[in-house]
Chimera marker file (.cmm) of the C-alpha trace (Angstrom):
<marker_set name="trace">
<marker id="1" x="-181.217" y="61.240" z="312.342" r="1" g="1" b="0" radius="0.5"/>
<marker id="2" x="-178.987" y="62.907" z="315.217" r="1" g="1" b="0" radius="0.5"/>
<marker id="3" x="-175.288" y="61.746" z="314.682" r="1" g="1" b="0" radius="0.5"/>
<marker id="4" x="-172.861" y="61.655" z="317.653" r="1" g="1" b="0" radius="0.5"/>
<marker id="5" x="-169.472" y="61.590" z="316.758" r="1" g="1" b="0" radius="0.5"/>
<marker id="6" x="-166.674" y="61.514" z="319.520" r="1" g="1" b="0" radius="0.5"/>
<marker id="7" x="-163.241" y="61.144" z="317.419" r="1" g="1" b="0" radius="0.5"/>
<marker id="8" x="-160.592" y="57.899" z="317.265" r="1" g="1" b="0" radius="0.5"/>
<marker id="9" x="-158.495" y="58.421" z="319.768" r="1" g="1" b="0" radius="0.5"/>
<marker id="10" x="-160.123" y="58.432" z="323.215" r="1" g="1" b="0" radius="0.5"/>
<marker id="11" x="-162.954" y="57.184" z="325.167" r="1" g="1" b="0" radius="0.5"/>
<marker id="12" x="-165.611" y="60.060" z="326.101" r="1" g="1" b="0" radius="0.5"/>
<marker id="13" x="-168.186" y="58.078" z="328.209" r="1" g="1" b="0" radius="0.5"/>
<marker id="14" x="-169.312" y="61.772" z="329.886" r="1" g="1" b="0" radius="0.5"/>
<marker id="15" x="-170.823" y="62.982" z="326.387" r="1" g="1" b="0" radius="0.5"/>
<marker id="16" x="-171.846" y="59.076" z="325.282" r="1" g="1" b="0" radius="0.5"/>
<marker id="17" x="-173.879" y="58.986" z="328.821" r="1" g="1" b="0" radius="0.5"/>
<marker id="18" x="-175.658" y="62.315" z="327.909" r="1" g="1" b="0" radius="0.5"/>
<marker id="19" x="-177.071" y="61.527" z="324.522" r="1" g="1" b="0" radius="0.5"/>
<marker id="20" x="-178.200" y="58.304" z="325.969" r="1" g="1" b="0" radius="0.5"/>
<marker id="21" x="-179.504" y="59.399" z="329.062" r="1" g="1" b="0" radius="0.5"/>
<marker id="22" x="-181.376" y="62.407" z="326.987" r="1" g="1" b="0" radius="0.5"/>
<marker id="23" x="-182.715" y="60.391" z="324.590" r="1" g="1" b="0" radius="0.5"/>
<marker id="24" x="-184.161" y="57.730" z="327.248" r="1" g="1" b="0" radius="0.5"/>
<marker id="25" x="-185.620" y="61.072" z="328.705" r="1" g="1" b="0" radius="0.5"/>
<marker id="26" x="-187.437" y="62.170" z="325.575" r="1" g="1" b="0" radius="0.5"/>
<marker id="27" x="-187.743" y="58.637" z="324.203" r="1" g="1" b="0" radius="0.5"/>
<marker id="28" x="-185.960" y="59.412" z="320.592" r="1" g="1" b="0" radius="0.5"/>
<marker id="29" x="-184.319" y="56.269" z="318.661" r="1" g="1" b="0" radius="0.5"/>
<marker id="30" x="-183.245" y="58.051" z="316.221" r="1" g="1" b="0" radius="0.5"/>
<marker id="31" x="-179.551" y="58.815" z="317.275" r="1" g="1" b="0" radius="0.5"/>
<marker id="32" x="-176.346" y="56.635" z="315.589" r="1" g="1" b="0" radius="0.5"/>
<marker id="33" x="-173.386" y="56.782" z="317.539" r="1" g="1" b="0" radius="0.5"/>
<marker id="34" x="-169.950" y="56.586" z="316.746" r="1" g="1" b="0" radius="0.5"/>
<marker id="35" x="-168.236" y="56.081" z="320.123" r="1" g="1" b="0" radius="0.5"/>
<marker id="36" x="-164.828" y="54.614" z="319.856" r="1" g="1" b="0" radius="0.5"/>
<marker id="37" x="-163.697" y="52.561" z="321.865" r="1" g="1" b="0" radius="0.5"/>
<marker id="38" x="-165.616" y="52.633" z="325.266" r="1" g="1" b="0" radius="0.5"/>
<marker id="39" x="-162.799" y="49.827" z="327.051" r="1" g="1" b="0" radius="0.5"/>
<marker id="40" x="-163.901" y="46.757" z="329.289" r="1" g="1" b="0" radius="0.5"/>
<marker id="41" x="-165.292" y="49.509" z="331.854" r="1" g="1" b="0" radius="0.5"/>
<marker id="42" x="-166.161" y="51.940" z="329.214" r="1" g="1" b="0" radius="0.5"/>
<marker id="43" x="-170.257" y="52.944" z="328.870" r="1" g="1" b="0" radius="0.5"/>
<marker id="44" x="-171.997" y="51.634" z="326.015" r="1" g="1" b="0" radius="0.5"/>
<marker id="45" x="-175.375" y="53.104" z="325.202" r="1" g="1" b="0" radius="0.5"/>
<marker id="46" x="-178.612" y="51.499" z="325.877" r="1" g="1" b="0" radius="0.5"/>
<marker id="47" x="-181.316" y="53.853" z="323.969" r="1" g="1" b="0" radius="0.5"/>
<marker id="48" x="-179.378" y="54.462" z="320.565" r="1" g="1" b="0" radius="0.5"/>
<marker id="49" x="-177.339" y="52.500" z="317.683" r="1" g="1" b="0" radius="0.5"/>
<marker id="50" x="-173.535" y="52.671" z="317.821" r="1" g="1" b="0" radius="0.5"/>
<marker id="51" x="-170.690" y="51.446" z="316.681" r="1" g="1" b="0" radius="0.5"/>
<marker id="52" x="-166.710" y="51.698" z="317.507" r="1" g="1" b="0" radius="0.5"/>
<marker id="53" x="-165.535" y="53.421" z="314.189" r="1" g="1" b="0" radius="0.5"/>
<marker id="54" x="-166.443" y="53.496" z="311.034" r="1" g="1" b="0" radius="0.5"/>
<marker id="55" x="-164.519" y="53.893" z="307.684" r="1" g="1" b="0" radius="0.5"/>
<marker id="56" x="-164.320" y="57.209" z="305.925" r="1" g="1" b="0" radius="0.5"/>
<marker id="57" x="-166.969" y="56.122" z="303.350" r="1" g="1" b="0" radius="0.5"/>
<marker id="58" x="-169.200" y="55.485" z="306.683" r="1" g="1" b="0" radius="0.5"/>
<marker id="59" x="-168.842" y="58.255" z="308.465" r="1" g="1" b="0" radius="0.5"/>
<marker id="60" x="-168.937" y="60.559" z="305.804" r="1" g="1" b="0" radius="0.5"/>
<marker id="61" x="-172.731" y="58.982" z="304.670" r="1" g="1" b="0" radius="0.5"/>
<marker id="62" x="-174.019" y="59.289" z="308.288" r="1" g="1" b="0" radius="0.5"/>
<marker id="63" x="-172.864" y="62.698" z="308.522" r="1" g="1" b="0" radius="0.5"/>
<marker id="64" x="-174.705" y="63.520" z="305.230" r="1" g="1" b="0" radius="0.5"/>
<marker id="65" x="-178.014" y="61.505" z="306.562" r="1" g="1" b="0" radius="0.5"/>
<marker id="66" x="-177.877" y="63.522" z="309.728" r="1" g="1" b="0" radius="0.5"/>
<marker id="67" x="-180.174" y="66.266" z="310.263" r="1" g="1" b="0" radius="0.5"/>
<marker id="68" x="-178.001" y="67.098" z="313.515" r="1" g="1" b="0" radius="0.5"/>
<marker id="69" x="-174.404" y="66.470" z="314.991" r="1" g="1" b="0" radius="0.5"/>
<marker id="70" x="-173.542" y="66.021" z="318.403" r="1" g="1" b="0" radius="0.5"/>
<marker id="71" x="-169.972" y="66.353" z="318.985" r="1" g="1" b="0" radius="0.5"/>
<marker id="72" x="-166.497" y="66.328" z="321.034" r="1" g="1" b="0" radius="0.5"/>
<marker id="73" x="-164.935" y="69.879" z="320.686" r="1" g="1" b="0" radius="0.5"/>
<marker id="74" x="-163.087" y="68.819" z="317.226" r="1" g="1" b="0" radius="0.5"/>
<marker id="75" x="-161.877" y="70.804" z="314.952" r="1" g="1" b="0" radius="0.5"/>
<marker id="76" x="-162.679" y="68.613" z="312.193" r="1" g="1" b="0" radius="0.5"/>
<marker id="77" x="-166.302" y="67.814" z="312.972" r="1" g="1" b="0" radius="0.5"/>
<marker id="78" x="-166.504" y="71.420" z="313.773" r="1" g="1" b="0" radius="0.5"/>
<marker id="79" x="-165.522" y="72.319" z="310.208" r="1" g="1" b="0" radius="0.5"/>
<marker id="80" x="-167.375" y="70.012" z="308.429" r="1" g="1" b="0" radius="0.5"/>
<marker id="81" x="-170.611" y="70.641" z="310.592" r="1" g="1" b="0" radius="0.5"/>
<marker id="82" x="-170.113" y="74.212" z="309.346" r="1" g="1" b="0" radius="0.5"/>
<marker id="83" x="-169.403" y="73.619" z="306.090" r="1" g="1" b="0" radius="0.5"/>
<marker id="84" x="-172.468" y="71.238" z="305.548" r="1" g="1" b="0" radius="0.5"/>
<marker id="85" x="-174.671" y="73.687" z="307.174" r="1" g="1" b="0" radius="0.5"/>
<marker id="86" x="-175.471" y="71.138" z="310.010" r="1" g="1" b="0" radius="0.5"/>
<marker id="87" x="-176.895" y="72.202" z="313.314" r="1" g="1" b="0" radius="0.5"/>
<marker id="88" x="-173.859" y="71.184" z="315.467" r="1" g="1" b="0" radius="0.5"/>
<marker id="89" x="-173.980" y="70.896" z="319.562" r="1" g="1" b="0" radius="0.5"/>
<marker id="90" x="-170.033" y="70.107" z="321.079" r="1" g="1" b="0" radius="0.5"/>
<marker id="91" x="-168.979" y="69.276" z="324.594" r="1" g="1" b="0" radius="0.5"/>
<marker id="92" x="-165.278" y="69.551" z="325.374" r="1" g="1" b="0" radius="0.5"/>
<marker id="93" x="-163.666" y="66.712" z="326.761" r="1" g="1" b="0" radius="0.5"/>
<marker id="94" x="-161.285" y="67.966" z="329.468" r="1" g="1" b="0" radius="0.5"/>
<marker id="95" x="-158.296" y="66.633" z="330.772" r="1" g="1" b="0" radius="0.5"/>
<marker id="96" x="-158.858" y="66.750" z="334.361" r="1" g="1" b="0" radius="0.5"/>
<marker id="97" x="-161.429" y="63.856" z="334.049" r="1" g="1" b="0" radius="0.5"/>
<marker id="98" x="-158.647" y="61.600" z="331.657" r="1" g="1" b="0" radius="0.5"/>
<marker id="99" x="-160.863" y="62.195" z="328.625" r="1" g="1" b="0" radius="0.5"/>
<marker id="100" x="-157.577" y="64.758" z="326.620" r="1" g="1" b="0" radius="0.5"/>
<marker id="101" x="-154.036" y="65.478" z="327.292" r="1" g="1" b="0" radius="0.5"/>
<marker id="102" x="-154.903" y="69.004" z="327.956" r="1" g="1" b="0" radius="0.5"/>
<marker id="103" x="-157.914" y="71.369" z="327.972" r="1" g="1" b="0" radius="0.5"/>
<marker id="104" x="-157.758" y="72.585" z="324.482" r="1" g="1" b="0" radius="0.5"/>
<marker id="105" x="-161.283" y="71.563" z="323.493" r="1" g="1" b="0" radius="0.5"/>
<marker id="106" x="-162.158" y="74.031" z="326.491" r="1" g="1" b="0" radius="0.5"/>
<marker id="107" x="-160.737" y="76.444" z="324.876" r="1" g="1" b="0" radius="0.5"/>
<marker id="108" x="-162.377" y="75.591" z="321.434" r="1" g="1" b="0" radius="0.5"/>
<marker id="109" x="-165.710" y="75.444" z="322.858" r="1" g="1" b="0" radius="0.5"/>
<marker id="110" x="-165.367" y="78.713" z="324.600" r="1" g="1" b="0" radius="0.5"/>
<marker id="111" x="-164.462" y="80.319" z="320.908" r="1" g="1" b="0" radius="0.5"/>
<marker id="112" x="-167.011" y="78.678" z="319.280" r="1" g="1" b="0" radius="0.5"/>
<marker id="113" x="-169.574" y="79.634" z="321.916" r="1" g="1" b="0" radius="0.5"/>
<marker id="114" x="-171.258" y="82.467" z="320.392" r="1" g="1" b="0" radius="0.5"/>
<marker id="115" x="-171.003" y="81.240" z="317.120" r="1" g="1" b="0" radius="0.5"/>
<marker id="116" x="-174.180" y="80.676" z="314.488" r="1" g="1" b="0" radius="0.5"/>
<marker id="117" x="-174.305" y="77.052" z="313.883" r="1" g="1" b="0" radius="0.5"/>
<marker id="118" x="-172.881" y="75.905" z="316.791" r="1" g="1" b="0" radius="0.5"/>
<marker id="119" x="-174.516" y="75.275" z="320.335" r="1" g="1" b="0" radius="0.5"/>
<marker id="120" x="-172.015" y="74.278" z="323.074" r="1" g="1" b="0" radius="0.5"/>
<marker id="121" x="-172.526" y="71.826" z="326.388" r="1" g="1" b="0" radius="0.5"/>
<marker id="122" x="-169.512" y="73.191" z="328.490" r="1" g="1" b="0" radius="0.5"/>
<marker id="123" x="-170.687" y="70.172" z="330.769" r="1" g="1" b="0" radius="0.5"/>
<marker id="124" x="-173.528" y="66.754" z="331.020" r="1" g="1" b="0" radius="0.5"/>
<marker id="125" x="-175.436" y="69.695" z="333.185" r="1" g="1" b="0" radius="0.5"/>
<marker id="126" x="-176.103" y="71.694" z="330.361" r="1" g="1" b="0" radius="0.5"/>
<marker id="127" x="-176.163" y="68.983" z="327.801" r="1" g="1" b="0" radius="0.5"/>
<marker id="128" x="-179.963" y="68.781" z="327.980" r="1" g="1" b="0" radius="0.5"/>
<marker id="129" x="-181.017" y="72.165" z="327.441" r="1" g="1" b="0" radius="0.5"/>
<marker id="130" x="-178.855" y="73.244" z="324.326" r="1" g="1" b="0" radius="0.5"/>
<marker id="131" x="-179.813" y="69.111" z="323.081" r="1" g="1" b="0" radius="0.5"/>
<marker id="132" x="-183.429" y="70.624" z="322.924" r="1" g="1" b="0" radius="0.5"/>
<marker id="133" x="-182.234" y="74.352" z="321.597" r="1" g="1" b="0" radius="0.5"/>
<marker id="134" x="-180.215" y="72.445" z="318.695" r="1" g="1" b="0" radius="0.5"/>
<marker id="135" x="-183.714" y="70.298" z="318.013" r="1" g="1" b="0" radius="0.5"/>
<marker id="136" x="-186.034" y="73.292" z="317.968" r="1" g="1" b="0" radius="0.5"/>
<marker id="137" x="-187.411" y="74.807" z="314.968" r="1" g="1" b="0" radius="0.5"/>
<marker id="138" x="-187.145" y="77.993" z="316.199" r="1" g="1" b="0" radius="0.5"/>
<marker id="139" x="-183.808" y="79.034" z="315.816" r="1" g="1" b="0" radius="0.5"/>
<marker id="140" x="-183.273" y="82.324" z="314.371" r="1" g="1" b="0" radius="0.5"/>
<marker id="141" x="-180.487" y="83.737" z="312.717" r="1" g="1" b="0" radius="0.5"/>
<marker id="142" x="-178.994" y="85.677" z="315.318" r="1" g="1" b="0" radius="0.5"/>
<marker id="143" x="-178.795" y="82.565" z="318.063" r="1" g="1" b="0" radius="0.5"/>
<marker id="144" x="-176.262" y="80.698" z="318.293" r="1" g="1" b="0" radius="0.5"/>
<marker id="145" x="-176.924" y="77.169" z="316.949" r="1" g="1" b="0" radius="0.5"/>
<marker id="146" x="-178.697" y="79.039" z="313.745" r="1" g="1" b="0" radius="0.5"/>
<marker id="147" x="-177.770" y="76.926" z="310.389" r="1" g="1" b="0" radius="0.5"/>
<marker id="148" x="-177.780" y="79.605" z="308.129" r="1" g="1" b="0" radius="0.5"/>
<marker id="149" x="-174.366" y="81.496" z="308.001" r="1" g="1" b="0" radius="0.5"/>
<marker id="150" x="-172.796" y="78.655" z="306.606" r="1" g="1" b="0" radius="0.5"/>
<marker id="151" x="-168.772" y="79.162" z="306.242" r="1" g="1" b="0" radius="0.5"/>
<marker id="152" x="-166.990" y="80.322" z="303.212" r="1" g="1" b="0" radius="0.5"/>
<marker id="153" x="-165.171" y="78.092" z="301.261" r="1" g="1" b="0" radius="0.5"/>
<marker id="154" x="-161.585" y="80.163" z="302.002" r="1" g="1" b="0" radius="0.5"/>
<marker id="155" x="-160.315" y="81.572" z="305.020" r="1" g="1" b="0" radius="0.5"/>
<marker id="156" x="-161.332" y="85.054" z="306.565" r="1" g="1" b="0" radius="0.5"/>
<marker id="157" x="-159.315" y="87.631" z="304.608" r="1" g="1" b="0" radius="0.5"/>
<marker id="158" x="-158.591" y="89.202" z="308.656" r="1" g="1" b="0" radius="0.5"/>
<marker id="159" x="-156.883" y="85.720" z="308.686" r="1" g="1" b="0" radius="0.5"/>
<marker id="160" x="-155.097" y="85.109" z="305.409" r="1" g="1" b="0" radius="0.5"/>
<marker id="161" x="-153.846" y="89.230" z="305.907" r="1" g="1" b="0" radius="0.5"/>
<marker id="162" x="-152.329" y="88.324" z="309.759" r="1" g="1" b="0" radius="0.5"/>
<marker id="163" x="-150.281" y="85.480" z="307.641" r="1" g="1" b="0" radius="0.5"/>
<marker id="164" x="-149.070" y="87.480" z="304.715" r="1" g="1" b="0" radius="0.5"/>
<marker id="165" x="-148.020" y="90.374" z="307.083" r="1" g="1" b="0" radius="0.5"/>
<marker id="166" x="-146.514" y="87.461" z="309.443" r="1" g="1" b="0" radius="0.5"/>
<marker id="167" x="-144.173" y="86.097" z="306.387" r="1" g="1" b="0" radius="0.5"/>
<marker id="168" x="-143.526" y="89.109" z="304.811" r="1" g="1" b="0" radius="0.5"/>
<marker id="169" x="-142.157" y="91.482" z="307.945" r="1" g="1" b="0" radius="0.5"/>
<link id1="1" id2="2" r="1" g="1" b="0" radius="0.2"/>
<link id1="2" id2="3" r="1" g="1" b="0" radius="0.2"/>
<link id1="3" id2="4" r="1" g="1" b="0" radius="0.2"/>
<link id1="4" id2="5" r="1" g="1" b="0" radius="0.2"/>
<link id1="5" id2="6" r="1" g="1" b="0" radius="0.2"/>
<link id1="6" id2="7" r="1" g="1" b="0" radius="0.2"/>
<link id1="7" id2="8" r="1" g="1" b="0" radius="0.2"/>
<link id1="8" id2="9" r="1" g="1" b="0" radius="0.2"/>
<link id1="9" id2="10" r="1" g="1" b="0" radius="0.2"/>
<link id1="10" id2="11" r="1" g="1" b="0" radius="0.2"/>
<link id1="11" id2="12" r="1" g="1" b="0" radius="0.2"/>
<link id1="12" id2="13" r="1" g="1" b="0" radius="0.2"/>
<link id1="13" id2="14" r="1" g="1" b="0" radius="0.2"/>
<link id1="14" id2="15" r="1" g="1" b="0" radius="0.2"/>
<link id1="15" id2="16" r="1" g="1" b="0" radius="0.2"/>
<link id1="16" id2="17" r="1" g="1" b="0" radius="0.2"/>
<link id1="17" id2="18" r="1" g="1" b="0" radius="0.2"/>
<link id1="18" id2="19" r="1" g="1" b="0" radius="0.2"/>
<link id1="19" id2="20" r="1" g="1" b="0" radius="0.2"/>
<link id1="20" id2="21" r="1" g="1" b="0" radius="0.2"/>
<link id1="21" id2="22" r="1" g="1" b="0" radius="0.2"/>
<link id1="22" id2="23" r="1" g="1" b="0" radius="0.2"/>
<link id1="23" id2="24" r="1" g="1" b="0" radius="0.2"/>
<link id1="24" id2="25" r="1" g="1" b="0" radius="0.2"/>
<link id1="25" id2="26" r="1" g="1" b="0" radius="0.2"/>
<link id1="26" id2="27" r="1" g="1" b="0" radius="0.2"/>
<link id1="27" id2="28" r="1" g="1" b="0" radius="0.2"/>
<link id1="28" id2="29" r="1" g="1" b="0" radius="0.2"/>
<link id1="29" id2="30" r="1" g="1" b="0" radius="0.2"/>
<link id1="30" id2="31" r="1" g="1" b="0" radius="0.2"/>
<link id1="31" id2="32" r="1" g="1" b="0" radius="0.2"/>
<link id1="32" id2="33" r="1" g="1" b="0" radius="0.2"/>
<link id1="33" id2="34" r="1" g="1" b="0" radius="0.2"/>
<link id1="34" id2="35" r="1" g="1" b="0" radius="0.2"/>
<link id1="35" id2="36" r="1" g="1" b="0" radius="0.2"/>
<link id1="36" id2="37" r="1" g="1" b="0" radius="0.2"/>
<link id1="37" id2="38" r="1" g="1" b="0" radius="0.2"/>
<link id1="38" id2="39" r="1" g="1" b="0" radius="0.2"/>
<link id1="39" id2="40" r="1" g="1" b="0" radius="0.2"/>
<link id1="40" id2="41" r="1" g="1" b="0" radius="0.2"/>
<link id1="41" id2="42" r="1" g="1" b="0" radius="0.2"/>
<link id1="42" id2="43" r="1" g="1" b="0" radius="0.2"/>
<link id1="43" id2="44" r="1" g="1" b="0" radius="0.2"/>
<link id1="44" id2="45" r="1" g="1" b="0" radius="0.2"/>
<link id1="45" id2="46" r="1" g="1" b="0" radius="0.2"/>
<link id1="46" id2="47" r="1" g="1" b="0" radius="0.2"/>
<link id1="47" id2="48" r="1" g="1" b="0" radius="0.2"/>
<link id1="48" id2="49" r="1" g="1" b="0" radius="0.2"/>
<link id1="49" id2="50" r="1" g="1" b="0" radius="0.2"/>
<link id1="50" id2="51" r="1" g="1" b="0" radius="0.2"/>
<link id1="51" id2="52" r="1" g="1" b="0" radius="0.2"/>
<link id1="52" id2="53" r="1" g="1" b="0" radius="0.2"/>
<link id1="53" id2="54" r="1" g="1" b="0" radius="0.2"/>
<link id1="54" id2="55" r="1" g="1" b="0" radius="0.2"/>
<link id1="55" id2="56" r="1" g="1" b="0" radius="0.2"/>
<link id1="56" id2="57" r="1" g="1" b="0" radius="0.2"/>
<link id1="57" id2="58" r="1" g="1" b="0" radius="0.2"/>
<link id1="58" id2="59" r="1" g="1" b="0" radius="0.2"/>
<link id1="59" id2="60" r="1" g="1" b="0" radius="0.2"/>
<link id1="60" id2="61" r="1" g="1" b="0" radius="0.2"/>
<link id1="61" id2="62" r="1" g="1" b="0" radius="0.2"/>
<link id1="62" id2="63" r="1" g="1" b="0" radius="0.2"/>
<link id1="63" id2="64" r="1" g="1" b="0" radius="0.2"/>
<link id1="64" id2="65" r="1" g="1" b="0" radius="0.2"/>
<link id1="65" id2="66" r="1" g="1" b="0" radius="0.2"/>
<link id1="66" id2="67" r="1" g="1" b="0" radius="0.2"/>
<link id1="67" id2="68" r="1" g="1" b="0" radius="0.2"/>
<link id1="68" id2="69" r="1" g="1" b="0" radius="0.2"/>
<link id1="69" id2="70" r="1" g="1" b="0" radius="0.2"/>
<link id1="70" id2="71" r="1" g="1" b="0" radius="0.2"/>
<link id1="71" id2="72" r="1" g="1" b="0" radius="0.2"/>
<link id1="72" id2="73" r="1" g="1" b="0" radius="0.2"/>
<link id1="73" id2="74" r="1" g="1" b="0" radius="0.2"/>
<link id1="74" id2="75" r="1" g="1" b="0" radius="0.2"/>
<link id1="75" id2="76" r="1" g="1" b="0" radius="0.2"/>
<link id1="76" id2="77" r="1" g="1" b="0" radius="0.2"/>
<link id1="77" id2="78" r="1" g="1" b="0" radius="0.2"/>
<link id1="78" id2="79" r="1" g="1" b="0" radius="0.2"/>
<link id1="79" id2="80" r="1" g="1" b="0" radius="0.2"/>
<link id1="80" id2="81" r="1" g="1" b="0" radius="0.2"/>
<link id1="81" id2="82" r="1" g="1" b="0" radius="0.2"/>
<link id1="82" id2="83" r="1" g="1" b="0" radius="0.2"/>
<link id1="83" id2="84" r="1" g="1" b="0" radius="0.2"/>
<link id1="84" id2="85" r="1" g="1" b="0" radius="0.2"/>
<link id1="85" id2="86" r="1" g="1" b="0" radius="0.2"/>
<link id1="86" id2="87" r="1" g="1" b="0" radius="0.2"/>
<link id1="87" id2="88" r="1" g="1" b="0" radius="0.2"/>
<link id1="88" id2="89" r="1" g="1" b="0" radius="0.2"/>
<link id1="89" id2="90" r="1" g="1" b="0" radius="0.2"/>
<link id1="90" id2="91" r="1" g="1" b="0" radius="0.2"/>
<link id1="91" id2="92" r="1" g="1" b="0" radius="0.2"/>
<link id1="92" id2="93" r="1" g="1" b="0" radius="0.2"/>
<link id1="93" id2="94" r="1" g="1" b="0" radius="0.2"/>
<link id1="94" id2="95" r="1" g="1" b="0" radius="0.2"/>
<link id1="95" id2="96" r="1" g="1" b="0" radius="0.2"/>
<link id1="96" id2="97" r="1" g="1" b="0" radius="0.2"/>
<link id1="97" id2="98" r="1" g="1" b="0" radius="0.2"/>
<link id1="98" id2="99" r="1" g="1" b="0" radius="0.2"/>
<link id1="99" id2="100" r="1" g="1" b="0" radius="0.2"/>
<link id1="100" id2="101" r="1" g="1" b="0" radius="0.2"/>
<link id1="101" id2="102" r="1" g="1" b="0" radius="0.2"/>
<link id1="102" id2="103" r="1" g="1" b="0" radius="0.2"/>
<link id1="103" id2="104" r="1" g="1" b="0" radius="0.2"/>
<link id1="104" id2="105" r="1" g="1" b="0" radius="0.2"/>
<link id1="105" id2="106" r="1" g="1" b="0" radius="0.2"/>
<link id1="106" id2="107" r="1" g="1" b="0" radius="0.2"/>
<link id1="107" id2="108" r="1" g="1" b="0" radius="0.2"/>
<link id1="108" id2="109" r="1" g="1" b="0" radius="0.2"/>
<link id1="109" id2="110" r="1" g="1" b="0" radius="0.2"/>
<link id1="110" id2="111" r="1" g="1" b="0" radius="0.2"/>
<link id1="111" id2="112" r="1" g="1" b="0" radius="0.2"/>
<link id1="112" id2="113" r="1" g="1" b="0" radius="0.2"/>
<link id1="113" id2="114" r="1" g="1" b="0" radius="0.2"/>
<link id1="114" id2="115" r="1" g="1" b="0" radius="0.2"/>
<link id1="115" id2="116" r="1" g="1" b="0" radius="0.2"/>
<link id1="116" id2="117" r="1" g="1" b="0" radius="0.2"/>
<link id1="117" id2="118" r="1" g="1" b="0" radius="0.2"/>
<link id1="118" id2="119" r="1" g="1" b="0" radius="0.2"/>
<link id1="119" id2="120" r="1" g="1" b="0" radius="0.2"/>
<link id1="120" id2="121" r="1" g="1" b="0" radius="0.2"/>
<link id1="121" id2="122" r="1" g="1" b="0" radius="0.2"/>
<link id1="122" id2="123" r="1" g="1" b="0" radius="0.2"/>
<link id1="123" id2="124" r="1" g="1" b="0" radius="0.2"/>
<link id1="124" id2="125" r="1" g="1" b="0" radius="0.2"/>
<link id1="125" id2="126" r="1" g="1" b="0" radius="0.2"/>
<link id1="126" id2="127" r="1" g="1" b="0" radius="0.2"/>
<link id1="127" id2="128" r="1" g="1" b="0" radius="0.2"/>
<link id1="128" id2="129" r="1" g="1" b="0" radius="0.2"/>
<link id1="129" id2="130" r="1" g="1" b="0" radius="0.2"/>
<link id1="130" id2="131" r="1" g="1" b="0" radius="0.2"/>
<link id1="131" id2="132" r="1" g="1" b="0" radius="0.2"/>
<link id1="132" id2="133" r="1" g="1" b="0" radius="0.2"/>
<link id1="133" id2="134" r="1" g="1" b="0" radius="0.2"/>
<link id1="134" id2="135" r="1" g="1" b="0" radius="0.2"/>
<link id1="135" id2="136" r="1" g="1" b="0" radius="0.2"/>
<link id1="136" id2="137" r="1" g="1" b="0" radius="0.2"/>
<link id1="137" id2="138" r="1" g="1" b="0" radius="0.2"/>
<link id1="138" id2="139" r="1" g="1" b="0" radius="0.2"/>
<link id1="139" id2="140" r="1" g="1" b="0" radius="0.2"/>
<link id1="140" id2="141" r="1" g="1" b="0" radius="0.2"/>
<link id1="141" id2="142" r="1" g="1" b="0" radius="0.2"/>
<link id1="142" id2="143" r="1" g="1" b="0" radius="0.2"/>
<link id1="143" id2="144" r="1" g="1" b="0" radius="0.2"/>
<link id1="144" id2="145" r="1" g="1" b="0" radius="0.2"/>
<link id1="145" id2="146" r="1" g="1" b="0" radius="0.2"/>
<link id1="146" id2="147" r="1" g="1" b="0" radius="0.2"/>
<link id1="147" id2="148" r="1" g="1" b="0" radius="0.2"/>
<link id1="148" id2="149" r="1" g="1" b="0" radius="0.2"/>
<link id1="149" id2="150" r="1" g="1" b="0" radius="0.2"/>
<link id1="150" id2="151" r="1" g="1" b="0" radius="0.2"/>
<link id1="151" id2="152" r="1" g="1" b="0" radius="0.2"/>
<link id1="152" id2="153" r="1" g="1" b="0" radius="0.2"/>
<link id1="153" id2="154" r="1" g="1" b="0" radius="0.2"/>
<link id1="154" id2="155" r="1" g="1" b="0" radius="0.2"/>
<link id1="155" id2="156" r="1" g="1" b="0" radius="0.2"/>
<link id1="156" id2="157" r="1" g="1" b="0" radius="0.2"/>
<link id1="157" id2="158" r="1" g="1" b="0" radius="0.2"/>
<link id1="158" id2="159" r="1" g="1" b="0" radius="0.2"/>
<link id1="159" id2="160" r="1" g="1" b="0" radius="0.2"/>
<link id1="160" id2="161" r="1" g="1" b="0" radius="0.2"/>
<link id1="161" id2="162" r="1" g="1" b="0" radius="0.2"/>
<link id1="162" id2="163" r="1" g="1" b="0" radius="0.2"/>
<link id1="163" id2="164" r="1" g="1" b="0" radius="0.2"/>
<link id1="164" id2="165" r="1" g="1" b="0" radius="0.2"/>
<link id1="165" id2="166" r="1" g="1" b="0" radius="0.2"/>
<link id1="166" id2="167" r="1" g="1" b="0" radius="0.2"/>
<link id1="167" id2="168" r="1" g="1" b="0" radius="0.2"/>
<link id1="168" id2="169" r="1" g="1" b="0" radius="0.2"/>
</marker_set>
């Protein structure tokens, strides 16, 4: 099962239209949505399950059923994607188009872009493509979208040094 996840607080029709209009295209059923919100204008998908939110309990047993995760640029999905060793594929919502205050998850998916584990959809144009990459079995370990550097369960030391030297100067 392919999860899409777009967070609680917004709307992000852009990224709800893609996974619908992809899997229409390739004629899979077996995405579950959690959308938010779409509003009285909002889109609501025609080729997949969804529902508004779902309690922790929920989300966190779809997550664990799905063999993929489609995403908004979140830190948090990003994380546990990583941490659960699931094949991830984020598009940024950006603020230009009302979808986030600012362009942060820009900047997010930009980072992330070259990162095993994670494929990134800067826009719907792309979505289709890397939606394919993050299905195919071929992934190696050396592409981006690759499953298998997982992340540690601590911080990079690089990191946790920067800090120390930060509150000890």
């Amino acid at each position: 099962m392919i999860f899409l996840t777009v967070g609680t607080q917004l709307p992000f029709d852009r990224l709800v239209r893609a996974v619908d209009e992809w899997a229409a295209s390739r004629g899979r059923r077996d995405i579950f949505g959690q959308i938010s919100d779409p509003g009285a204008e909002g889109y609501r998908p025609k080729n997949f399950d969804w529902v508004e939110d779902l309690s922790p309990a929920e989300f966190e047993a779809r997550f664990q059923e799905a063999s993929h995760i489609v995403s908004h640029a979140g830190m948090g999905t990003i994380i546990s994607a990583l941490g659960a060793e699931k094949p991830l594929l984020i598009m940024p919502r950006r603020a230009h188009l009302g979808e986030q205050r600012n362009d942060h998850q820009q900047a997010t998916a930009e980072r992330f872009r070259t990162r095993p584990g994670i494929l990134t959809a800067l826009d719907e144009g792309e979505f289709p493509e890397k939606m394919d990459l993050l299905l195919a079995d071929t992934l190696s370990a050396e592409q981006p979208g690759s499953t298998r550097t997982p992340i540690g369960r601590f911080a990079d030391r690089r990191l946790t040094d920067r800090i120390r030297s930060m509150i000890l100067d």
